[in-house]
C-alpha positions in Angstrom: 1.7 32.5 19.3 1.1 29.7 17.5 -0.9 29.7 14.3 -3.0 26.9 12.6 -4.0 27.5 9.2 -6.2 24.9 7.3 -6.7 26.3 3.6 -8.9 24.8 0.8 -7.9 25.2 -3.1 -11.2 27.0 -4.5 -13.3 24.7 -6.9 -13.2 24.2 -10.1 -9.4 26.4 -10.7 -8.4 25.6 -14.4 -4.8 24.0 -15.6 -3.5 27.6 -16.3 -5.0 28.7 -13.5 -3.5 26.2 -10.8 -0.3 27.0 -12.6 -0.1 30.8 -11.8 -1.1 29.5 -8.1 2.0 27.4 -8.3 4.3 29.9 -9.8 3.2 32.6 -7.3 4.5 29.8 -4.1 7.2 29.6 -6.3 8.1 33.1 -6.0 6.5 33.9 -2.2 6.9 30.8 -0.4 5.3 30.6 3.4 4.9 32.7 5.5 7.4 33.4 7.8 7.5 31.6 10.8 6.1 28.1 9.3 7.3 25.4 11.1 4.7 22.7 9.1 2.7 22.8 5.7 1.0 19.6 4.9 -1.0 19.3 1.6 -4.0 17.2 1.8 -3.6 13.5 -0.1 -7.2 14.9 -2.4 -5.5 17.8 -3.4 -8.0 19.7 -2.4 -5.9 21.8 0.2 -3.7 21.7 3.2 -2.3 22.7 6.8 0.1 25.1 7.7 1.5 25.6 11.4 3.4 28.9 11.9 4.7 30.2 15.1 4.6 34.2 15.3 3.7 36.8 17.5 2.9 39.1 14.6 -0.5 37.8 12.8 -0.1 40.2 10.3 3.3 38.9 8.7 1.0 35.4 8.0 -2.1 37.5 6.6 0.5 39.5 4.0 1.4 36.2 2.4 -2.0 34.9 2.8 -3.1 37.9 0.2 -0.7 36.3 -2.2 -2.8 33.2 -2.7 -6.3 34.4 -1.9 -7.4 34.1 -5.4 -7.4 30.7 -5.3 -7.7 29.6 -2.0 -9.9 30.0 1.0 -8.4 30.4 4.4 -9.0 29.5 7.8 -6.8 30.6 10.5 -7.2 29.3 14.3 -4.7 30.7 17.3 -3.8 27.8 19.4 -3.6 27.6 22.8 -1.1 24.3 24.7 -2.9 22.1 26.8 -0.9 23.1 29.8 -2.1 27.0 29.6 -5.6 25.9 28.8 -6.7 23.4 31.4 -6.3 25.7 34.5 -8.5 28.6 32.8 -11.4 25.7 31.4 -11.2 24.2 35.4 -11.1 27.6 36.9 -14.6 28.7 34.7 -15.9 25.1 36.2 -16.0 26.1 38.9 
């Protein structure tokens, strides 16, 4: 399954405070599985792909940062596997 995870650093975070962010991905890392994590060019967050067929191995790192980010995790689906269900409810 593949996993699509757009997070957003929580306002206002202090120096010290993004600091202990940074040493705790330091220390953790991604989850396992990533294949991709882009930051935003604001700074403001980033993207994370991960491919896993256990969602709960992405959601125990997750807990790591949650403190100072916000989370928002979509299951993707490929094209291919998608277009015969949305023509097949069409018609």
């Amino acid at each position: 399954m593949i996993l699509v995870t757009t997070y957003r650093i929580k306002p206002f975070l202090s120096k010290a405070e993004t600091k202990e962010l940074l040493g705790a991905f330091a220390e953790v890392g991604n989850a396992p599985g990533t294949t991709a994590h882009y930051v935003f060019a604001d700074g403001g967050g980033g993207v994370v792909v991960a491919e896993s067929d256990d969602p709960m191995e992405g959601y125990r790192n997750l807990l790591n940062y949650s403190q100072w980010i916000s989370f928002d995790t979509k299951v993707m689906l490929k094209v291919d596997d998608a277009v015969p269900m949305i023509m097949e409810s069409l018609s």
